[in-house]
N, CA, C and O atoms as a Tripos MOL2 file, in Angstrom:
@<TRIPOS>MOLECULE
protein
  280   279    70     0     0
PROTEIN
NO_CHARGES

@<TRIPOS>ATOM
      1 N           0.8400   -1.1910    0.0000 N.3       1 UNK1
      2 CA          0.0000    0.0000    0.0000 C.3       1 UNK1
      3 C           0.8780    1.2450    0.0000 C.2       1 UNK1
      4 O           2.0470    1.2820    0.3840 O.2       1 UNK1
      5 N           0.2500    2.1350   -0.4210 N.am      2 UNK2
      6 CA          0.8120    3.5290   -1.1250 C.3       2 UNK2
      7 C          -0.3060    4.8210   -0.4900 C.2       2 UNK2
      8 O          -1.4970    4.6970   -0.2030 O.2       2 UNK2
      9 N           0.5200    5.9820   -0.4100 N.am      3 UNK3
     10 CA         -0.2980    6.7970   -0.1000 C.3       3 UNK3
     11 C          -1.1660    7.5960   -1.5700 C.2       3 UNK3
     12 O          -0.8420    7.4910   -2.7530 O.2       3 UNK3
     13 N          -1.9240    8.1070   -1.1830 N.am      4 UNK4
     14 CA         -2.7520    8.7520   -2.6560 C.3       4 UNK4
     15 C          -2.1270    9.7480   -3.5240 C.2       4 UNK4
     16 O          -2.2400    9.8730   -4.7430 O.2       4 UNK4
     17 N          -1.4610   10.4200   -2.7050 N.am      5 UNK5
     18 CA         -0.2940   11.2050   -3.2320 C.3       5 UNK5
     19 C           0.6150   10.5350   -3.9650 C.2       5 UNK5
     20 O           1.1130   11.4900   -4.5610 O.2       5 UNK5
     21 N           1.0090    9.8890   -4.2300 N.am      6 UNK6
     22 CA          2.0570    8.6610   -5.0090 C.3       6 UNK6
     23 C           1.4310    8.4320   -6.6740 C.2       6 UNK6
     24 O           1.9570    7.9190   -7.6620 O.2       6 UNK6
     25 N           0.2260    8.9930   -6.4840 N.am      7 UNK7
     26 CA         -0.8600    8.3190   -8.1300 C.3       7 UNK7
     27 C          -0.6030   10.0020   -8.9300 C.2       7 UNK7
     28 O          -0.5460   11.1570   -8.5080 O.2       7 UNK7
     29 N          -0.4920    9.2930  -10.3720 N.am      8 UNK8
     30 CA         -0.0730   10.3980  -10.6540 C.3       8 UNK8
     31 C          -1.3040   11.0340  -11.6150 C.2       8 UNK8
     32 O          -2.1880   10.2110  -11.8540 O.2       8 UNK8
     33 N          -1.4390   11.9590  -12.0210 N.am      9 UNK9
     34 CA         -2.5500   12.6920  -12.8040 C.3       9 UNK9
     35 C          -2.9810   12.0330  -13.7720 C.2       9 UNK9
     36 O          -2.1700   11.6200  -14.6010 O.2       9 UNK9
     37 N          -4.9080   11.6570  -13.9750 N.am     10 UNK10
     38 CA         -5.3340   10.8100  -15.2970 C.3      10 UNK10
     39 C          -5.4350    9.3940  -14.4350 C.2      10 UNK10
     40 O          -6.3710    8.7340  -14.8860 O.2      10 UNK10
     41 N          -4.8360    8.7900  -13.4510 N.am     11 UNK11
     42 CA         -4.5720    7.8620  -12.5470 C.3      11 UNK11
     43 C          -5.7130    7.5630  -11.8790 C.2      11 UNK11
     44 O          -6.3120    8.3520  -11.1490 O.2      11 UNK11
     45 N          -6.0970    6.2000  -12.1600 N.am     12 UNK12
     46 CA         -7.2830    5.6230  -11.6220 C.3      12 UNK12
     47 C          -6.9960    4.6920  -10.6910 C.2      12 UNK12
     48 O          -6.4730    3.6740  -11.1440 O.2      12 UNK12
     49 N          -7.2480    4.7450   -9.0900 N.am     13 UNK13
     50 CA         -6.4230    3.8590   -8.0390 C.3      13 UNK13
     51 C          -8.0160    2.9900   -7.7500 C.2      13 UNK13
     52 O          -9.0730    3.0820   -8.3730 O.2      13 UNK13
     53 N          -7.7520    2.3860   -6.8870 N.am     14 UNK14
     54 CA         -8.5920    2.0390   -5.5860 C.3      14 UNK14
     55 C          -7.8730    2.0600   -4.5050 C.2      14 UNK14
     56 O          -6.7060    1.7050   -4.3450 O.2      14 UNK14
     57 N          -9.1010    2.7660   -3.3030 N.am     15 UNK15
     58 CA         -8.9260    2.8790   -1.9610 C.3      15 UNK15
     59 C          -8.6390    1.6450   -1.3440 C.2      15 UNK15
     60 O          -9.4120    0.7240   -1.6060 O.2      15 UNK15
     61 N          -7.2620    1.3210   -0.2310 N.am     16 UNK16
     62 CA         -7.4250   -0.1880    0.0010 C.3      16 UNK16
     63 C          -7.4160    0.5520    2.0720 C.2      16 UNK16
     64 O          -7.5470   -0.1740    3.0570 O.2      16 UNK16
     65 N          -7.3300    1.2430    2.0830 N.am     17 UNK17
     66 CA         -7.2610    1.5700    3.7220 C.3      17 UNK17
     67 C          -7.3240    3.2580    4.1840 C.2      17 UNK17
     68 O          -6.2560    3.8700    4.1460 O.2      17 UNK17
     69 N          -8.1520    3.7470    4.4700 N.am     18 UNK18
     70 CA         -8.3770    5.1250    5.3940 C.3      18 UNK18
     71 C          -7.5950    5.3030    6.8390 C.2      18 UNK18
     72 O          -8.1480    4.8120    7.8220 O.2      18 UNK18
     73 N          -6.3340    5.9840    7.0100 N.am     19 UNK19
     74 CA         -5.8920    6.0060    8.3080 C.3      19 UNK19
     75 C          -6.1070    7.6290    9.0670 C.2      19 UNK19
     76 O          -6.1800    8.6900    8.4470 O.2      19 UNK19
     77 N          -6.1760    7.4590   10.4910 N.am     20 UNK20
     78 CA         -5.7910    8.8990   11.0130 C.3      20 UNK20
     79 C          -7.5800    8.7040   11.9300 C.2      20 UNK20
     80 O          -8.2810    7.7290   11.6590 O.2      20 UNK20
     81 N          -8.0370    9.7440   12.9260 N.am     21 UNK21
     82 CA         -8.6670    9.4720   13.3850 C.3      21 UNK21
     83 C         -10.3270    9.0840   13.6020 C.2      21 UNK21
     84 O         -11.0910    9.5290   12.7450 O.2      21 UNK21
     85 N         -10.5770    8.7330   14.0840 N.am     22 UNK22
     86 CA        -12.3220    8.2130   13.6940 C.3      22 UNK22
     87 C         -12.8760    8.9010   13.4080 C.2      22 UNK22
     88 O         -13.8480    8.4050   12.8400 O.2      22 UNK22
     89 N         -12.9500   10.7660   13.4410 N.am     23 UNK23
     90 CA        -13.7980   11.6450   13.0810 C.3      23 UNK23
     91 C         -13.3740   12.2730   11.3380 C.2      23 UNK23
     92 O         -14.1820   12.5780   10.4610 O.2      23 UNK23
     93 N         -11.8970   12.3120   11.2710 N.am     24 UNK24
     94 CA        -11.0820   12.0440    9.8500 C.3      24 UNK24
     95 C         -11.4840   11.0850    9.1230 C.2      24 UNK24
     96 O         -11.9860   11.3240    8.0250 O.2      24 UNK24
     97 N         -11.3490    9.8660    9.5720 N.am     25 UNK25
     98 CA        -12.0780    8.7930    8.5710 C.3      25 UNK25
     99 C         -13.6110    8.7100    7.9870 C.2      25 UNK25
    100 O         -14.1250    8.4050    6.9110 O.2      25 UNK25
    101 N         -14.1480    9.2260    9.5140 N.am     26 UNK26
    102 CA        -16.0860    9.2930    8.7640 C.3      26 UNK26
    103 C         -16.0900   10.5380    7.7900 C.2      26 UNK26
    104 O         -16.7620   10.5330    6.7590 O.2      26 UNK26
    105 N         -15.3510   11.5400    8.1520 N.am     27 UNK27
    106 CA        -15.1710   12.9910    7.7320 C.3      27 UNK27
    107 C         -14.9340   12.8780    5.5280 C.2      27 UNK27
    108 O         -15.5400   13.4090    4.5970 O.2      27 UNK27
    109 N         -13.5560   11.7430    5.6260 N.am     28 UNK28
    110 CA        -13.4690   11.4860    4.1810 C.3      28 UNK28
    111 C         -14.7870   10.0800    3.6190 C.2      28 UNK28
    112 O         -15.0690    9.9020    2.4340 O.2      28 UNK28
    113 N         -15.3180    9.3720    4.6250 N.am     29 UNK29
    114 CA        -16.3300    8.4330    4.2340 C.3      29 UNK29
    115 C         -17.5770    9.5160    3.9430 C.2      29 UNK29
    116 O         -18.6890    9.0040    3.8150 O.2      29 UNK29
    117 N         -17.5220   10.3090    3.8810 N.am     30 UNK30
    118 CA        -18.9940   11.3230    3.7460 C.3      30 UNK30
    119 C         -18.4520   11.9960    2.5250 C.2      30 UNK30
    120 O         -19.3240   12.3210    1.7190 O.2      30 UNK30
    121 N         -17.4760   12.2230    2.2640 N.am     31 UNK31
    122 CA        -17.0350   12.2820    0.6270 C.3      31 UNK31
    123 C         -17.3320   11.7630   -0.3860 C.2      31 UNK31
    124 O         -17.8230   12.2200   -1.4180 O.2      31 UNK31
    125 N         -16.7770    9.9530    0.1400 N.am     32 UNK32
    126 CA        -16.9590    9.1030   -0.7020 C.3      32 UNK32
    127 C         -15.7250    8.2080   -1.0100 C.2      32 UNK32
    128 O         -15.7640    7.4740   -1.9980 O.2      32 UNK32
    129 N         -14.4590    8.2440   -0.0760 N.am     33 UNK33
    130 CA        -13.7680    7.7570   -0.1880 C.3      33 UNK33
    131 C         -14.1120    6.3560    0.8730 C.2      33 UNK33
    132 O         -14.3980    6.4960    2.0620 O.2      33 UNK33
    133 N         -14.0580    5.5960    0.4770 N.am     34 UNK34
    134 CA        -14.0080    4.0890    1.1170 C.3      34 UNK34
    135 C         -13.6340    3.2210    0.4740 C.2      34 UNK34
    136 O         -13.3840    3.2710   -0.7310 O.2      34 UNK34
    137 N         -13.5140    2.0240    1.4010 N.am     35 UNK35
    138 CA        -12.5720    0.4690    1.1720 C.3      35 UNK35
    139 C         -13.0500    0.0380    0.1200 C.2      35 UNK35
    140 O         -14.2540   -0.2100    0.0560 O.2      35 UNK35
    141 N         -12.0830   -0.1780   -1.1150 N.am     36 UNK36
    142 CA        -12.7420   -0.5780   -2.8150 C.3      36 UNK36
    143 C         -13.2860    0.3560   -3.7300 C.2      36 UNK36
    144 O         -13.6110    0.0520   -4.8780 O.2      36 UNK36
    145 N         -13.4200    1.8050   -3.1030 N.am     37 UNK37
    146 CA        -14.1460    2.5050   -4.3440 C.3      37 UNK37
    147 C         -12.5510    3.1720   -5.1150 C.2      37 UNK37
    148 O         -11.4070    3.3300   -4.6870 O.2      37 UNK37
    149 N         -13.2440    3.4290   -6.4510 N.am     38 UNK38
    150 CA        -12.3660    4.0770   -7.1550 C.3      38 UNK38
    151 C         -12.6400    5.4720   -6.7270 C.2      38 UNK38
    152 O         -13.5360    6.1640   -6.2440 O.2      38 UNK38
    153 N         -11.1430    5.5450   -7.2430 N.am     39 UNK39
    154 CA        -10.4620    7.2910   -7.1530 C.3      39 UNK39
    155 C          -9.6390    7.7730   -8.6130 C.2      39 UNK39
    156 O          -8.6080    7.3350   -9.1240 O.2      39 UNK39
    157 N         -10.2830    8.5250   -8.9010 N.am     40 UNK40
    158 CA         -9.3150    8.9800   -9.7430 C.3      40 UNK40
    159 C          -8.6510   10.8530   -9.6570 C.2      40 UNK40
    160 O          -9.2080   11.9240   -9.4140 O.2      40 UNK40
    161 N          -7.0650   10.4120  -10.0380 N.am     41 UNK41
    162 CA         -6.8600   11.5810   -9.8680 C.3      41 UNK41
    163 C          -6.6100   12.6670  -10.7520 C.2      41 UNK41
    164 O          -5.8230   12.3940  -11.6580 O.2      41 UNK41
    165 N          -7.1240   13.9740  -10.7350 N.am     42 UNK42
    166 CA         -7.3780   15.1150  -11.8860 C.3      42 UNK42
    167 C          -5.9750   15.8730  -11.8260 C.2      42 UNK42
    168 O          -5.0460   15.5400  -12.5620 O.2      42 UNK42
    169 N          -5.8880   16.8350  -10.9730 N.am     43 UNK43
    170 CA         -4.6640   17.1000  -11.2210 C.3      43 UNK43
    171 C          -3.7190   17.1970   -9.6860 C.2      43 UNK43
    172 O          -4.2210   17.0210   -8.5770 O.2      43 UNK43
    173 N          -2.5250   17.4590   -9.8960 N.am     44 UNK44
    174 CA         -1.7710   17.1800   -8.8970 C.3      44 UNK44
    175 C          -0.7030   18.9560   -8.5940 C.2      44 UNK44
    176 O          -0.1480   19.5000   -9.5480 O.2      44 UNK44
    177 N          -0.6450   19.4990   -7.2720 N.am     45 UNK45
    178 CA         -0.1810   20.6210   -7.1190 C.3      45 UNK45
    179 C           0.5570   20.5350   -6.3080 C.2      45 UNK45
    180 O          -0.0950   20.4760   -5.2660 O.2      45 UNK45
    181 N           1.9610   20.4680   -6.0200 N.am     46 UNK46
    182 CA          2.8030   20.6330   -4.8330 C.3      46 UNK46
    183 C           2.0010   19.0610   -3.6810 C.2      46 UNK46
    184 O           1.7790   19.0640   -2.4700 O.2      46 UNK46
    185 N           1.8290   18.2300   -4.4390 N.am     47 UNK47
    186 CA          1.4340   17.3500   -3.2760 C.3      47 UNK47
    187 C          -0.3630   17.2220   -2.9590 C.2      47 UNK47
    188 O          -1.0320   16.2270   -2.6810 O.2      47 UNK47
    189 N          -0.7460   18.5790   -3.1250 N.am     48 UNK48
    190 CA         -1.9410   18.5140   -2.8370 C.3      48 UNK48
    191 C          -2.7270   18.4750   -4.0570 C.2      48 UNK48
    192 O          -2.3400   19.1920   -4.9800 O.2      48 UNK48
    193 N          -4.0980   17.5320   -4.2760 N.am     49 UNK49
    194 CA         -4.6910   16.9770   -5.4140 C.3      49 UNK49
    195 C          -6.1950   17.1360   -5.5320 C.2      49 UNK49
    196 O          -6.7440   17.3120   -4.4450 O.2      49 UNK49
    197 N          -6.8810   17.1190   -6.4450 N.am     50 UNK50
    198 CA         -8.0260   17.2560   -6.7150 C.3      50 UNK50
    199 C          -7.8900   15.9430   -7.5420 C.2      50 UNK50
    200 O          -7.0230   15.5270   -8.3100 O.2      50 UNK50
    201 N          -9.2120   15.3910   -7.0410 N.am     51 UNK51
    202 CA         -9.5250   13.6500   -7.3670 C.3      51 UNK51
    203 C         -11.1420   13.4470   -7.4470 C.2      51 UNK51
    204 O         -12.0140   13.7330   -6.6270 O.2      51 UNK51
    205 N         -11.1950   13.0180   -8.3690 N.am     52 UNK52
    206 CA        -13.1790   12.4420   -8.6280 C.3      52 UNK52
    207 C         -13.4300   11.2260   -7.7990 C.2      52 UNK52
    208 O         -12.6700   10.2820   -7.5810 O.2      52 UNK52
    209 N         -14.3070   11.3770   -7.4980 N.am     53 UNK53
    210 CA        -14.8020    9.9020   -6.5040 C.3      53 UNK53
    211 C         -15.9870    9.9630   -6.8880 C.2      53 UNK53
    212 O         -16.6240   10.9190   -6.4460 O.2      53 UNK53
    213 N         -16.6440    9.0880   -7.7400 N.am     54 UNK54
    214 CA        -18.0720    8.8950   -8.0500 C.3      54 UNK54
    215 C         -18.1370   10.0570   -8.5740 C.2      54 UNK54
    216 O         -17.2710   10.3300   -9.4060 O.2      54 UNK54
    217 N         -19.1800   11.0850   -8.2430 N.am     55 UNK55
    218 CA        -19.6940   12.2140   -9.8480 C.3      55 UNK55
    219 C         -19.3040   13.4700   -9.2130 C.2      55 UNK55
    220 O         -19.8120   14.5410   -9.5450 O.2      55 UNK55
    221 N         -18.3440   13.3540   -8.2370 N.am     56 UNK56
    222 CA        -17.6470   15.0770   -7.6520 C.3      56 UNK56
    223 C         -16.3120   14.8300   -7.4700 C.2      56 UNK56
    224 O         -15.5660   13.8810   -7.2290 O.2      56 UNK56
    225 N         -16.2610   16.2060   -7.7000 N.am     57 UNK57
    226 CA        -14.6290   16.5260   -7.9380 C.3      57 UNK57
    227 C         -14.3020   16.9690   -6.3220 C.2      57 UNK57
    228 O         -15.0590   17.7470   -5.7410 O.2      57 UNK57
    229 N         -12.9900   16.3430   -5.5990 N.am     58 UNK58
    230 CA        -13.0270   16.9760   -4.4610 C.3      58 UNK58
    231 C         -11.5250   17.2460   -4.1830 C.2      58 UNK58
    232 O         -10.7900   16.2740   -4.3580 O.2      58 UNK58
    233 N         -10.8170   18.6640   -3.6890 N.am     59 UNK59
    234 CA         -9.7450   19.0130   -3.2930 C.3      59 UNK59
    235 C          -9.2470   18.6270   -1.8410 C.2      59 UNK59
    236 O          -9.6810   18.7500   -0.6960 O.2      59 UNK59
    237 N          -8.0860   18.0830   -2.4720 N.am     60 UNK60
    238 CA         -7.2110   17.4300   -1.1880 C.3      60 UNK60
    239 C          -6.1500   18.4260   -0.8810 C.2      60 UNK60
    240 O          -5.5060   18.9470   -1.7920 O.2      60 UNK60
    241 N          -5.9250   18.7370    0.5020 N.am     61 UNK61
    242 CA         -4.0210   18.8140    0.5130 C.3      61 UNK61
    243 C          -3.1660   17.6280    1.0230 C.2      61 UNK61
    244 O          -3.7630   16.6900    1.5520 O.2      61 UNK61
    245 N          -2.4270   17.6070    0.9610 N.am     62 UNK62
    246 CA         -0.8400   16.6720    0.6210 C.3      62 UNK62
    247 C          -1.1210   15.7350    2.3830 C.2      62 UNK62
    248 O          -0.8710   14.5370    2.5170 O.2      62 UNK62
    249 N          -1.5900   16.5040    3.3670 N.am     63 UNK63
    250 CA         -1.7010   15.6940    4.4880 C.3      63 UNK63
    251 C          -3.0130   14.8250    4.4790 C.2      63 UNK63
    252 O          -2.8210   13.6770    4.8820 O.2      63 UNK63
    253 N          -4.3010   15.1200    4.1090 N.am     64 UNK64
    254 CA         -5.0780   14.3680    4.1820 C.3      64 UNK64
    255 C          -4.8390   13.3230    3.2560 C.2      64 UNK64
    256 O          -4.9190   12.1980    3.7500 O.2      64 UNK64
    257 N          -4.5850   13.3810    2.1200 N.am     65 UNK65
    258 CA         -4.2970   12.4560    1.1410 C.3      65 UNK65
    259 C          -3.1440   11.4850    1.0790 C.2      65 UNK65
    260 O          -2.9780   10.5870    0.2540 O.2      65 UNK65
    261 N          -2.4400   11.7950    2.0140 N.am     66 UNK66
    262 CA         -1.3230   10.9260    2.7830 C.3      66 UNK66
    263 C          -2.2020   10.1240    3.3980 C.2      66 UNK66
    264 O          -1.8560    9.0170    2.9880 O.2      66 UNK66
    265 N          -3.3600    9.9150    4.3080 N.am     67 UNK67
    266 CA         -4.1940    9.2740    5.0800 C.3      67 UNK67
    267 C          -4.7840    8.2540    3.8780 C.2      67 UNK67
    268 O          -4.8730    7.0500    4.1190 O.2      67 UNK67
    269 N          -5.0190    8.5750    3.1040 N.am     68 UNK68
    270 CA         -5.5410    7.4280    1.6790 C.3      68 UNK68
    271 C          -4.9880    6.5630    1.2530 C.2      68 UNK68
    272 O          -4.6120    6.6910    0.0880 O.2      68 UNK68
    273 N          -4.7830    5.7280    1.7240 N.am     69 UNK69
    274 CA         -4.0590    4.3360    1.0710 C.3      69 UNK69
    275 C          -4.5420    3.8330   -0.4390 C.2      69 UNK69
    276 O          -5.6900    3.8180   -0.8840 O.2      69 UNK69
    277 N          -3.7960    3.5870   -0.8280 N.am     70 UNK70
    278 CA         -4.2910    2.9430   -2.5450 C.3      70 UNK70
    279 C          -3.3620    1.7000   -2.4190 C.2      70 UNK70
    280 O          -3.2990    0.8820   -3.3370 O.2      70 UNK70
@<TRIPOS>BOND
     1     1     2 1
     2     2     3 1
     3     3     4 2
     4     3     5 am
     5     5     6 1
     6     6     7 1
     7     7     8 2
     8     7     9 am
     9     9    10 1
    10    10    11 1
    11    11    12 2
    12    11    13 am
    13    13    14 1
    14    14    15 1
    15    15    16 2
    16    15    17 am
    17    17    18 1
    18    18    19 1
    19    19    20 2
    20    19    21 am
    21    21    22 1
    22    22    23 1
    23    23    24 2
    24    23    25 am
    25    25    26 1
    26    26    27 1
    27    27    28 2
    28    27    29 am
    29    29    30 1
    30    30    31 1
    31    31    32 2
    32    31    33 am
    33    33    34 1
    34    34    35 1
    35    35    36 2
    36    35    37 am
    37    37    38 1
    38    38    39 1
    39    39    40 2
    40    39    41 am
    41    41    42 1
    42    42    43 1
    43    43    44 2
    44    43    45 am
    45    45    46 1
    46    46    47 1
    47    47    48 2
    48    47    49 am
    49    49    50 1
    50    50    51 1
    51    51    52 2
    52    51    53 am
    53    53    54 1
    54    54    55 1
    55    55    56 2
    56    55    57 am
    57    57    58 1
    58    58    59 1
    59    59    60 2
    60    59    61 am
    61    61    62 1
    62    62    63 1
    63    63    64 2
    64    63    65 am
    65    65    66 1
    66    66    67 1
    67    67    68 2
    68    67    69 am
    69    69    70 1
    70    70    71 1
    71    71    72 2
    72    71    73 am
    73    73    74 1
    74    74    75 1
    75    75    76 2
    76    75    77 am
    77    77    78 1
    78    78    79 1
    79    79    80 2
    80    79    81 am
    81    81    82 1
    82    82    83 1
    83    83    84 2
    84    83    85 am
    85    85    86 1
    86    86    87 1
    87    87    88 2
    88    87    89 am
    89    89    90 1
    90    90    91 1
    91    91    92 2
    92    91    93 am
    93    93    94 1
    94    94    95 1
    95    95    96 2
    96    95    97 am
    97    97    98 1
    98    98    99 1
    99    99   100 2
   100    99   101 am
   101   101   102 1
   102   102   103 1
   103   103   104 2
   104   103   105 am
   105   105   106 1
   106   106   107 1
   107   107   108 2
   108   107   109 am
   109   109   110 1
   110   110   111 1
   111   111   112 2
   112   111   113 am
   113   113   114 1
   114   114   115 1
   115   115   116 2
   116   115   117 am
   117   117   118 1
   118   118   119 1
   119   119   120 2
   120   119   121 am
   121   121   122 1
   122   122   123 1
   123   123   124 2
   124   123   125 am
   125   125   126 1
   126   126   127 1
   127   127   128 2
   128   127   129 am
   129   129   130 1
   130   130   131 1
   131   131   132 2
   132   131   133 am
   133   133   134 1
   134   134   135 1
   135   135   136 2
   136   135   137 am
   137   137   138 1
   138   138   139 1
   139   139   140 2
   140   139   141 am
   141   141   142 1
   142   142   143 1
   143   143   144 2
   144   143   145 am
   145   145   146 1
   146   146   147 1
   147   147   148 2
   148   147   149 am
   149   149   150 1
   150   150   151 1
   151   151   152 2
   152   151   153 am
   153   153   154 1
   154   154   155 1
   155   155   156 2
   156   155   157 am
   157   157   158 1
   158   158   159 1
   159   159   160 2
   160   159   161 am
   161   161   162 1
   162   162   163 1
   163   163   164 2
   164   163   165 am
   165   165   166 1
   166   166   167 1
   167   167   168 2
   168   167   169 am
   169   169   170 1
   170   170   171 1
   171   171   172 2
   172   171   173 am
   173   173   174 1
   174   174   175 1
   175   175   176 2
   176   175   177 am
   177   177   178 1
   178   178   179 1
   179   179   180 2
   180   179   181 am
   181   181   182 1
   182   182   183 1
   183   183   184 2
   184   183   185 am
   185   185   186 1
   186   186   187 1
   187   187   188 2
   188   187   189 am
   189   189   190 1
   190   190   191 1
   191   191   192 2
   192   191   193 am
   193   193   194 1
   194   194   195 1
   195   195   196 2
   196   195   197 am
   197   197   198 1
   198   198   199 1
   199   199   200 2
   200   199   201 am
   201   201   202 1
   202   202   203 1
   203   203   204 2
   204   203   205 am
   205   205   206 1
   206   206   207 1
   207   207   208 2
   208   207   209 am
   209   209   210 1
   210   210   211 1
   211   211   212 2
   212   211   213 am
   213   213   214 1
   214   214   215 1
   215   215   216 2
   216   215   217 am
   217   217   218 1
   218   218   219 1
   219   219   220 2
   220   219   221 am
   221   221   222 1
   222   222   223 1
   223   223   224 2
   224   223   225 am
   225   225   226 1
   226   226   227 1
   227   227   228 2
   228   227   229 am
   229   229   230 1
   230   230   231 1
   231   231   232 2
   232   231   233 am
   233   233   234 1
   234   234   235 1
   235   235   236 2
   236   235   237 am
   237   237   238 1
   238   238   239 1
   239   239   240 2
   240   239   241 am
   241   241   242 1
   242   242   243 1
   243   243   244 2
   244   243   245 am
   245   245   246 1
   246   246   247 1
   247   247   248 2
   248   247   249 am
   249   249   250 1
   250   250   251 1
   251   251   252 2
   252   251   253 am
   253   253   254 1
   254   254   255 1
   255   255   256 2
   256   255   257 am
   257   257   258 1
   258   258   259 1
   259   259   260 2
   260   259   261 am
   261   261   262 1
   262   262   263 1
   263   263   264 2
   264   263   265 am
   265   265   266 1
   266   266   267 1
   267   267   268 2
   268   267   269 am
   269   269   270 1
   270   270   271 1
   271   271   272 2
   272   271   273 am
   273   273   274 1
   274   274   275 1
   275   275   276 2
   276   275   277 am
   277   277   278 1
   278   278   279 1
   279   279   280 2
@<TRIPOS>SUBSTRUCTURE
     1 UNK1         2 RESIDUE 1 A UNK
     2 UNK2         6 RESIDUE 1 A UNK
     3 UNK3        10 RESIDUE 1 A UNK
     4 UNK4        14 RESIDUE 1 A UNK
     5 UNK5        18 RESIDUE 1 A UNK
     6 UNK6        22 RESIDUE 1 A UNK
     7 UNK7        26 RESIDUE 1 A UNK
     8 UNK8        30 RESIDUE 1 A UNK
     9 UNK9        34 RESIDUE 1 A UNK
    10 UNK10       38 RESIDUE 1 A UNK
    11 UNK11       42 RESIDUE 1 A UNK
    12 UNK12       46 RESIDUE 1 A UNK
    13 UNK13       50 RESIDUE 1 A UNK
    14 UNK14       54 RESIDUE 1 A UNK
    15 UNK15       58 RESIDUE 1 A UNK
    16 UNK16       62 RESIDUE 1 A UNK
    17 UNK17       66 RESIDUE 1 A UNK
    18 UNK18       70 RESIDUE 1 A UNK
    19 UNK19       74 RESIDUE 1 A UNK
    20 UNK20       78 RESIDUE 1 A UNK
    21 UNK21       82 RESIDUE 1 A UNK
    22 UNK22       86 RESIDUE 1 A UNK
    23 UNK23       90 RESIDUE 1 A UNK
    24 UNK24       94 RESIDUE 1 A UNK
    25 UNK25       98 RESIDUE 1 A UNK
    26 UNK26      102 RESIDUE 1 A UNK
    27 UNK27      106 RESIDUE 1 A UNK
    28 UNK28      110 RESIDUE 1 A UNK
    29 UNK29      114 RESIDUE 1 A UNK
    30 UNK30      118 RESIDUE 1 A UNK
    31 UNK31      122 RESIDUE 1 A UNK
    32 UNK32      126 RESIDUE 1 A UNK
    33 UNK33      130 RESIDUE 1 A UNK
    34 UNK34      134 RESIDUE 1 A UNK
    35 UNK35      138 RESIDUE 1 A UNK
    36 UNK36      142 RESIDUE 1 A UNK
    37 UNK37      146 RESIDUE 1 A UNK
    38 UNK38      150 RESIDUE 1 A UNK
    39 UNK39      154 RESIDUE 1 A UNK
    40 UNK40      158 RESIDUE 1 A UNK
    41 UNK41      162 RESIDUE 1 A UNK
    42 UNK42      166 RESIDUE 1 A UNK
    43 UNK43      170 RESIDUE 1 A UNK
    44 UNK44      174 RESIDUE 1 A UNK
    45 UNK45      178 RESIDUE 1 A UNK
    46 UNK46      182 RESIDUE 1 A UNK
    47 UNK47      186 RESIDUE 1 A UNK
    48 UNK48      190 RESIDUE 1 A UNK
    49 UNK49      194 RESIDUE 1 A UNK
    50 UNK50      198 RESIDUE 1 A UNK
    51 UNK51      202 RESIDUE 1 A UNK
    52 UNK52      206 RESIDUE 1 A UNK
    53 UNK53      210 RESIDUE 1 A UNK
    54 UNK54      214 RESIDUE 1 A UNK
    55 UNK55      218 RESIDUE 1 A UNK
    56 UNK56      222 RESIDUE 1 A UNK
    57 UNK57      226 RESIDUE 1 A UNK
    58 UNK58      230 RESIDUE 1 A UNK
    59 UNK59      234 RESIDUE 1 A UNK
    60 UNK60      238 RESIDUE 1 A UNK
    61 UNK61      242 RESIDUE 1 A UNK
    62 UNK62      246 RESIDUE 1 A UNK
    63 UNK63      250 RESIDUE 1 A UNK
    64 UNK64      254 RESIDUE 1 A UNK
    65 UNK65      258 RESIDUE 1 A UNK
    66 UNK66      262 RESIDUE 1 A UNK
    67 UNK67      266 RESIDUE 1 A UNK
    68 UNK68      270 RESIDUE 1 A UNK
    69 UNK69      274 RESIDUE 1 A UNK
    70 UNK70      278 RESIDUE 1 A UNK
């Protein structure tokens, strides 16, 4: 496993693990990031990323998206 930050732009992963704390994890599960869904990522800035999950586009920075395992 890899952090989400590691996928590079056009990059279609799956989620294999959410880390960091229980209110962080429900916090990105109300997004739409969870165990098996696809992610794909749009573009990539200094680390921090904007990624589609199902039919929305959603902006990451470089620490939460470290928490995303692929």
């Amino acid at each position: 496993m890899m952090p989400l930050t590691i996928a590079k732009a056009e990059e279609t992963v799956t989620v294999r693990k959410i880390s960091g704390k229980d209110d962080v994890r429900q916090h990105l599960a109300e997004l739409g990031f969870v165990v098996d869904s696809a992610v794909t990522v749009v573009s990539e800035i200094g680390g921090n990323l904007i990624v589609q999950v199902k039919d929305s586009r959603i902006a990451l920075d470089k620490s939460m998206a470290n928490r995303i395992m692929i």
